[in-house]
Residue frames as qw, qx, qy, qz and C-alpha x, y, z in Angstrom:
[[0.261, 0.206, 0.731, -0.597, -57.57, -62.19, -80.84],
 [0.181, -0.416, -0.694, -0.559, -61.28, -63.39, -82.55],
 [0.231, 0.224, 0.460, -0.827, -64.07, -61.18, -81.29],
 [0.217, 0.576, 0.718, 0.326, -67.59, -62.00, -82.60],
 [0.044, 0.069, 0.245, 0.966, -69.15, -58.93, -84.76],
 [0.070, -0.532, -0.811, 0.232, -73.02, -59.68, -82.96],
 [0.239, -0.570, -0.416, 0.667, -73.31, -56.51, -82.09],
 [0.008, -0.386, 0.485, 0.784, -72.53, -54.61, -85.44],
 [0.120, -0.217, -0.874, -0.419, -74.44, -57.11, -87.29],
 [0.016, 0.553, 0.823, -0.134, -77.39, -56.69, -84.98],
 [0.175, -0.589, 0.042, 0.788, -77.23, -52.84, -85.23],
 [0.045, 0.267, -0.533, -0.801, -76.97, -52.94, -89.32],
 [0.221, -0.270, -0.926, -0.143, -80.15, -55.39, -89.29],
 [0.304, -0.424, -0.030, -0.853, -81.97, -53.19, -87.18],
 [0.709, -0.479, -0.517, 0.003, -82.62, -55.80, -84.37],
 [0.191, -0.763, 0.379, -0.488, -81.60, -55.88, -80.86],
 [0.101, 0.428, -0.838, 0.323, -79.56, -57.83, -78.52],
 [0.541, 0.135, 0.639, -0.530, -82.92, -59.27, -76.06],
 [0.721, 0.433, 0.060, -0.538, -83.94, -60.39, -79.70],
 [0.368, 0.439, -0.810, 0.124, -80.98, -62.42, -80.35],
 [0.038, -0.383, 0.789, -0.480, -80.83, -63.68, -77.08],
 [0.698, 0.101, 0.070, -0.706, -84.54, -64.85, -77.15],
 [0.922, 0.270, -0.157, -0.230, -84.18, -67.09, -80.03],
 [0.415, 0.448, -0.748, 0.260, -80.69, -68.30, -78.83],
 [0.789, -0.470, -0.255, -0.304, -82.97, -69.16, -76.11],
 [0.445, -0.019, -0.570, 0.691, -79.51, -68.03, -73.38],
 [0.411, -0.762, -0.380, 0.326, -79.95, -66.51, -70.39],
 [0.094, -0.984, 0.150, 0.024, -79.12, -62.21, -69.91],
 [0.396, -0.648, 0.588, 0.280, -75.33, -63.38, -68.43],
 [0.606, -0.180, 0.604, 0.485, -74.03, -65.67, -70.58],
 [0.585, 0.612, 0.390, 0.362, -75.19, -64.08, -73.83],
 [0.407, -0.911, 0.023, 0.063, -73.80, -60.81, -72.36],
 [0.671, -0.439, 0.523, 0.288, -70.43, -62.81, -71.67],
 [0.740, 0.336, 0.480, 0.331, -70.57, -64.06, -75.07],
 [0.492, 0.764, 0.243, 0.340, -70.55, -60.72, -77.21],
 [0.087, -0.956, 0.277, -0.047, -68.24, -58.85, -74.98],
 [0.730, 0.402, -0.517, 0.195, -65.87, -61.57, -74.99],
 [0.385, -0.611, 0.595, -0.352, -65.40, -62.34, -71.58],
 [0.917, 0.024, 0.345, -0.200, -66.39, -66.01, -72.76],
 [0.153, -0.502, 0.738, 0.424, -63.11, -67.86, -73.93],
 [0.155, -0.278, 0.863, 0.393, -65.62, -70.01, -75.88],
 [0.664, 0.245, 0.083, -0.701, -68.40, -70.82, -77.88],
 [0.708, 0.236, 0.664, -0.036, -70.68, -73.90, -78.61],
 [0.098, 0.040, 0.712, 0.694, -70.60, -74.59, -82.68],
 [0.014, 0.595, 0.799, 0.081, -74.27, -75.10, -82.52],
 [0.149, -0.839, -0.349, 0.390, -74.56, -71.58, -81.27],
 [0.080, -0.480, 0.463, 0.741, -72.55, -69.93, -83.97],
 [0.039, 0.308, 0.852, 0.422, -74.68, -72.30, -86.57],
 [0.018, -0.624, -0.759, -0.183, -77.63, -71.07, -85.17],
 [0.174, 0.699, 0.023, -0.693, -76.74, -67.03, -84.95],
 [0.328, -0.106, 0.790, 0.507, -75.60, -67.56, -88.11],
 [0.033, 0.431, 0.805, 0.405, -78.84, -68.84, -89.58],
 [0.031, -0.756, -0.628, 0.181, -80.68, -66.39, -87.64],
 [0.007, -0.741, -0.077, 0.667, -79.25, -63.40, -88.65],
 [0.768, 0.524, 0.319, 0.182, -78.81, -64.93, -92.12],
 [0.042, 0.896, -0.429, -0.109, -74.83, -64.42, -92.47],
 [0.892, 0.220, -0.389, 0.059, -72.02, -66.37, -92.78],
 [0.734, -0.632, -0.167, 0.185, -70.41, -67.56, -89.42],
 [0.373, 0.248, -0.005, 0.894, -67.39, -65.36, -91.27],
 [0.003, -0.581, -0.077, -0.810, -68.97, -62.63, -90.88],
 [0.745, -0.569, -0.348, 0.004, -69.93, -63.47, -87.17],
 [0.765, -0.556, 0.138, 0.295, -66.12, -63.17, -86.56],
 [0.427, 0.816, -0.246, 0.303, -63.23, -60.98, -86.88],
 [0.715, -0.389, -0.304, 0.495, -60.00, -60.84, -85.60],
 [0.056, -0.975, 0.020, -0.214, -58.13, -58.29, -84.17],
 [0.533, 0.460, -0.571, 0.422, -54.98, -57.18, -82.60],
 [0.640, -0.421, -0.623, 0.156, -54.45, -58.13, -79.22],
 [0.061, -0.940, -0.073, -0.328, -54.71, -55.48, -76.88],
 [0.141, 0.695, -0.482, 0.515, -51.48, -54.76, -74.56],
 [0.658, -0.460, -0.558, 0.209, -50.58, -56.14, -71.35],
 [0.148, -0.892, -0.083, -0.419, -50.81, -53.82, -68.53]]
């Protein structure tokens, strides 16, 4: 499973989430959706342009992990 690392990044940067979300110019829910991964998918443009705003490389946006059990 890929989970984006938003959250971590925004944290080590000293920002906050409503400051992302601002200049990504989404709405509360779907950016929300987006970093907890309830969204199965993201726009390229919107990875280009966290990306540039947190001034990383869309690697570092995204990790994977192991997938968690079925219940």
């Amino acid at each position: 499973m890929v989970r984006l690392r938003v959250s971590q990044i925004l944290e080590e940067q000293n920002k906050t989430d409503y400051w992302l979300m601002t200049r990504l110019n989404m709405c509360y829910r779907n950016y929300t959706n987006m970093v907890t991964g309830v969204t199965k998918s993201i726009r390229y443009d919107i990875l280009d342009k966290m990306s540039k705003l947190l001034e990383v490389p869309i690697s570092e946006l995204l990790e994977q992990v192991d997938d968690e059990p079925e219940k």
